[in-house]
C-alpha positions as CSV (number, residue, x, y, z in Angstrom):
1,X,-72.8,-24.9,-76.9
2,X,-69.4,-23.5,-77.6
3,X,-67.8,-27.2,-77.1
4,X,-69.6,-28.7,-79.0
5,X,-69.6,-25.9,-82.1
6,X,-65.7,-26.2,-82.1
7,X,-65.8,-29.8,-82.5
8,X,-67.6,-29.5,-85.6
9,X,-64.3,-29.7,-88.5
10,X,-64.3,-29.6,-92.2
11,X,-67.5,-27.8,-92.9
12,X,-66.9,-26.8,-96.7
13,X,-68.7,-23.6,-97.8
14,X,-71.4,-24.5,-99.6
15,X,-70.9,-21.3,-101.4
16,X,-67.5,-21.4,-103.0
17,X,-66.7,-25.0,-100.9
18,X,-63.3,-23.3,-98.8
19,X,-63.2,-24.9,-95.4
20,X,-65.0,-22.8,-92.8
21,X,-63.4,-21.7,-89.5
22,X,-65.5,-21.6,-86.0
23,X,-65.3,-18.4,-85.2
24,X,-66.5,-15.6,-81.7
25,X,-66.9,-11.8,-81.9
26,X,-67.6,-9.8,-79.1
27,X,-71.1,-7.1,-79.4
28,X,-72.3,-5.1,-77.1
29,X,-74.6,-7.9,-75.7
30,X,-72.8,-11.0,-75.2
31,X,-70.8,-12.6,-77.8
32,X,-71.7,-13.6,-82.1
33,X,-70.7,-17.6,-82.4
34,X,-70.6,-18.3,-86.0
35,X,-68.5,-20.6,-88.6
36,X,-66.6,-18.1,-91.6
37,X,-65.3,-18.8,-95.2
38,X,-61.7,-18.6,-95.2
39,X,-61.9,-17.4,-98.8
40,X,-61.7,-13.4,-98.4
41,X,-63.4,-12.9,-102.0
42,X,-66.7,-15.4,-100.4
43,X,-66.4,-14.5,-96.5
44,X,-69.6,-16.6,-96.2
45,X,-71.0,-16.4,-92.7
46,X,-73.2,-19.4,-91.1
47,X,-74.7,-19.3,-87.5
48,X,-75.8,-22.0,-85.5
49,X,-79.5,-22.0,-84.8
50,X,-81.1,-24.6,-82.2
51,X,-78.7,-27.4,-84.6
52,X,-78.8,-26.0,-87.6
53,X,-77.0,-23.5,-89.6
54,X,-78.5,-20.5,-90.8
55,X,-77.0,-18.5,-93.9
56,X,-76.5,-15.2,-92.7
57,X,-74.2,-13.3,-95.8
58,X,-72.0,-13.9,-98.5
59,X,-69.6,-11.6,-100.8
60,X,-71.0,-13.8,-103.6
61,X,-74.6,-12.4,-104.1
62,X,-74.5,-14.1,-107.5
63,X,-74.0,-17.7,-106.7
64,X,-76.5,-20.7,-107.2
65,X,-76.5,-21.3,-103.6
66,X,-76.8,-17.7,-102.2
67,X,-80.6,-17.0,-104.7
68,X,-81.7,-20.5,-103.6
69,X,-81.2,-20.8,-100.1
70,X,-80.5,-17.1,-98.7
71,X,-81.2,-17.0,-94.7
72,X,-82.1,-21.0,-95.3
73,X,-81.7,-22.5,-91.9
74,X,-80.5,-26.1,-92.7
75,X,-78.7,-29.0,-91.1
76,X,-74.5,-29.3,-91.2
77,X,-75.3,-32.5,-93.6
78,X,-77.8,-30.6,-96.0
79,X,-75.1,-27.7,-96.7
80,X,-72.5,-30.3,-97.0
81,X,-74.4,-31.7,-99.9
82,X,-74.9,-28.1,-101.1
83,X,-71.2,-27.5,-101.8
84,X,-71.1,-30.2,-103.7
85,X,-74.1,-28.9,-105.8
86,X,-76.9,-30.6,-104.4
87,X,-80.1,-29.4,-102.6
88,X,-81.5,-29.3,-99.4
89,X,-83.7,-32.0,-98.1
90,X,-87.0,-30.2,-98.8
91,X,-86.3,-29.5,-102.2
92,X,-84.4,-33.1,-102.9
93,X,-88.2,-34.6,-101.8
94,X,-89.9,-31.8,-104.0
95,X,-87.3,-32.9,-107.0
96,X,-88.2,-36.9,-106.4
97,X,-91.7,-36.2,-106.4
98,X,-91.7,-34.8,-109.7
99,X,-89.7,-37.9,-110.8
100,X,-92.5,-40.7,-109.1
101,X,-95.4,-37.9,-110.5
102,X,-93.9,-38.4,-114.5
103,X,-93.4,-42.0,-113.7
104,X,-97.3,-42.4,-112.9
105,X,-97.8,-40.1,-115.9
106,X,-96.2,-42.1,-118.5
107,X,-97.3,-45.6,-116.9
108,X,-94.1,-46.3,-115.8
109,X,-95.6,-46.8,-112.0
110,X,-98.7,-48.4,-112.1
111,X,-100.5,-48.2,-108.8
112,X,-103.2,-51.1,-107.8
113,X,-105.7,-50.4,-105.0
114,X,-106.0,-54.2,-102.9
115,X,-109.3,-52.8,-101.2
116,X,-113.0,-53.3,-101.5
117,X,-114.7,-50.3,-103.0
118,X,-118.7,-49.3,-103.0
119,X,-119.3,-49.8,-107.0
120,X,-120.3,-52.7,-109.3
121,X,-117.1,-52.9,-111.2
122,X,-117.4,-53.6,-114.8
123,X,-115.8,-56.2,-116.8
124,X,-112.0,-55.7,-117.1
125,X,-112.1,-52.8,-114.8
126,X,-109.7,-52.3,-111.5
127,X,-109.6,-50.1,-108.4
128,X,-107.1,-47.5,-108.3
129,X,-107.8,-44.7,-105.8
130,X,-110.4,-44.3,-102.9
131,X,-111.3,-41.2,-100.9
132,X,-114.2,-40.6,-99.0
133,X,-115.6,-37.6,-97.6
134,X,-115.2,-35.8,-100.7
135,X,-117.4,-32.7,-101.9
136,X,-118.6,-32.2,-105.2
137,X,-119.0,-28.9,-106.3
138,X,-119.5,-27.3,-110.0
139,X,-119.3,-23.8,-111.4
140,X,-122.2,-22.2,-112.6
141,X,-123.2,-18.9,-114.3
142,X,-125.6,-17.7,-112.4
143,X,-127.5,-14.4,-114.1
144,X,-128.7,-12.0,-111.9
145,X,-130.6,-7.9,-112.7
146,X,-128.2,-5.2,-111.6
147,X,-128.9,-1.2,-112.0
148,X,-132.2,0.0,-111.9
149,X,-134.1,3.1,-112.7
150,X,-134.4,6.0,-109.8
151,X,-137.4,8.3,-109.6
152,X,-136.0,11.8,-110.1
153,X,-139.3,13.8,-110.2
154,X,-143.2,12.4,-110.2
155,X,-143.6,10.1,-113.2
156,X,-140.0,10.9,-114.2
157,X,-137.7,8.3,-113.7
158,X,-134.2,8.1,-114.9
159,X,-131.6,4.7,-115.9
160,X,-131.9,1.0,-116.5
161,X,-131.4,-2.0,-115.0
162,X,-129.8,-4.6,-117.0
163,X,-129.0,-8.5,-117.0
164,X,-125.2,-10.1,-116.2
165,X,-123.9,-13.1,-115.5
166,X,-121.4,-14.5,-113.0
167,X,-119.8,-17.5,-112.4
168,X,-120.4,-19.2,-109.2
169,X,-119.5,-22.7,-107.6
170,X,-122.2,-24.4,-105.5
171,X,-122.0,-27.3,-103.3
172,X,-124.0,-30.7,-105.0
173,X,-123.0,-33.3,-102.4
174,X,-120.7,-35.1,-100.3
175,X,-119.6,-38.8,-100.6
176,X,-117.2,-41.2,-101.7
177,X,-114.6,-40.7,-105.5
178,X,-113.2,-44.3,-106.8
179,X,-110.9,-44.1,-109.4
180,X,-110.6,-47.0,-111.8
181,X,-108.7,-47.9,-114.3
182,X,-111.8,-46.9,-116.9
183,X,-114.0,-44.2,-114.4
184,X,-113.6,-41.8,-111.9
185,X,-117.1,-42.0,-110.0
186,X,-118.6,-40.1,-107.2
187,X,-120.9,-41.5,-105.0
188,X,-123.2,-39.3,-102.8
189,X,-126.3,-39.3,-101.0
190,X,-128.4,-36.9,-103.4
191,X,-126.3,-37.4,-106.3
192,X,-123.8,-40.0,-108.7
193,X,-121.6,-39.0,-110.9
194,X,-119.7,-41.0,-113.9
195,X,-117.2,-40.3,-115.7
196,X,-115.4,-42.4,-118.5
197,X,-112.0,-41.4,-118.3
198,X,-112.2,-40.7,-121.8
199,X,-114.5,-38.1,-121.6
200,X,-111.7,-36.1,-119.9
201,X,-109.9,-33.1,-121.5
202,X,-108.6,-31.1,-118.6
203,X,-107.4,-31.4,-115.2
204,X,-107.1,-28.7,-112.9
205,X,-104.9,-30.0,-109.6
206,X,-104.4,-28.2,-106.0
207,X,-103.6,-29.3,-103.2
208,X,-107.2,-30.8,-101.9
209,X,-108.9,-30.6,-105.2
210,X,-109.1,-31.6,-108.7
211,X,-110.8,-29.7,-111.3
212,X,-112.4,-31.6,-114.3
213,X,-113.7,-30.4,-117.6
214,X,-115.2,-33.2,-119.5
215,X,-116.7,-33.2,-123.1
216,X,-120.1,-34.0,-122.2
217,X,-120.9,-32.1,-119.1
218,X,-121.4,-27.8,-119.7
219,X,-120.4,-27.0,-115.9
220,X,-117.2,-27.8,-114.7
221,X,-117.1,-30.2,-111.8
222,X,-114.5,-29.8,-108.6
223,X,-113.8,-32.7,-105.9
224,X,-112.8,-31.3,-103.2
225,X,-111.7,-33.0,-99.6
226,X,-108.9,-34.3,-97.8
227,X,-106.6,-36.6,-100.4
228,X,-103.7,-37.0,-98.1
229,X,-105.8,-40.1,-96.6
230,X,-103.8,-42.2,-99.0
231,X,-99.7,-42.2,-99.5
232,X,-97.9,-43.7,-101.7
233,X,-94.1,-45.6,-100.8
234,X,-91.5,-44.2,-102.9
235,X,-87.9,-44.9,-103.3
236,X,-85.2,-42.7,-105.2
237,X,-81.5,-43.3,-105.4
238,X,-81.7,-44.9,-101.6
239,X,-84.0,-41.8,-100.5
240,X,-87.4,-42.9,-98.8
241,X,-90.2,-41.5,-98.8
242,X,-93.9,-42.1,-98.2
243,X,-95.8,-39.4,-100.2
244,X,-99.4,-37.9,-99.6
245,X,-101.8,-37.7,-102.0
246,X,-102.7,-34.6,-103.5
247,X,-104.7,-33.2,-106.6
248,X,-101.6,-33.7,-109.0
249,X,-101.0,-37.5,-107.9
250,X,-104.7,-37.8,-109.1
251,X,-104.4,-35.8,-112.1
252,X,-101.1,-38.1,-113.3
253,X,-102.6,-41.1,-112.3
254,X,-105.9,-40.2,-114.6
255,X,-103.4,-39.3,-117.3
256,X,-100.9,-42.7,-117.4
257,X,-104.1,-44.7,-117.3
258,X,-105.8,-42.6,-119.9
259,X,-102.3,-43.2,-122.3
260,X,-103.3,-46.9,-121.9
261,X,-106.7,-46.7,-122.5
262,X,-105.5,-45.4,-125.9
């Protein structure tokens, strides 16, 4: 491991970008292998852990890299790219998401969906998205008698009970959501639902759910199931990617196509 550490040259700092130094220090158990800023105002220490380099310390507490990646154990190539102000893989991805997730938003990356889907489609209307095994659930006040009087002495009873509501989110159905370019619609065995995109006026996304409030319907409605079925190809500046689905790539699509809907 020692070899092969020493062979590794021209690491810049990725706090203040000085070359590092491969560098041993005896302890009491064995021996600390670790790569040092030369700058003696930074002294930035990384270690090697299992091919990767974790940031241990730094005499500049206050620099971008230091509050964003702080005991961040990342490759040689993602610290490289840190010195010279970039990011680390995970948060590059996280970055070029939010680029493809404003692109769908503003119509910029229209997504078609090639595939049959279980509904009559109407005149002018296209499959985007399709995900089945998806559980419709909606929030409901449910009103329930809480207190009560207690019997003290023989036809003497003292308090009240009184009447409050709470909301609470029930189960409807399972089945199948299809998302159009004019409806999202949910197919299940008890129970349909349809909604013109239109009707929308919020979206609530999470990871495996969207959250819809709608200007026709009281209860607000949650689909909830595994969206990662579907990915979506994405290229940014050379970087590849292949993206899962979540409740925010449904809740930008909804909103691009809505912007064309007009």
């Amino acid at each position: 491991m020692t070899d092969k550490l020493t062979k590794i040259s021209n690491i810049p700092c990725p706090v203040c970008t000085k070359p590092m130094v491969f560098t041993e220090k005896k302890k009491l158990l064995g021996r600390e292998k670790f790569f040092l800023c030369e700058n003696e105002n930074c002294l930035t220490k990384l270690i090697p852990k299992k091919e990767k380099f974790l940031l241990k310390i730094t005499n500049n507490t206050n620099s971008r890299t230091w509050e964003m990646y702080k005991h961040k154990n990342l490759t040689k190539e993602e610290w490289e790219r840190i010195s010279k102000g970039g990011l680390s893989d995970e948060d590059q991805a996280e970055e070029d998401k939010i680029k493809v997730l404003e692109a769908i938003r503003n119509g910029e990356l229209p997504l078609k969906f090639d595939e049959e889907v279980p509904i009559i489609l109407k005149k002018n209307e296209e499959p985007r998205l399709y995900f089945p095994n998806i559980e419709l659930h909606e929030d409901r006040m449910i009103r329930r008698r809480v207190g009560g009087a207690i019997r003290v002495a023989k036809g003497v009873y003292l308090g009240s009970s009184r009447s409050e509501s709470s909301p609470e989110r029930k189960h409807i159905d399972t089945g199948e959501l299809i998302l159009t370019n004019k409806r999202l619609v949910f197919m299940g065995e008890r129970k349909s639902v349809d909604i013109d995109l239109r009707k929308i006026i919020g979206i609530e996304p999470y990871r495996d759910a969207i959250c819809i409030n709608r200007s026709n319907k009281k209860n607000v409605e949650w689909f909830i199931g595994n969206f990662g079925v579907m990915k979506i190809d994405a290229e940014i500046e050379g970087r590849k990617y292949k993206f899962e689905f979540d409740g925010a790539f449904i809740k930008y699509m909804i909103e691009g196509i809505i912007s064309k809907i007009g």
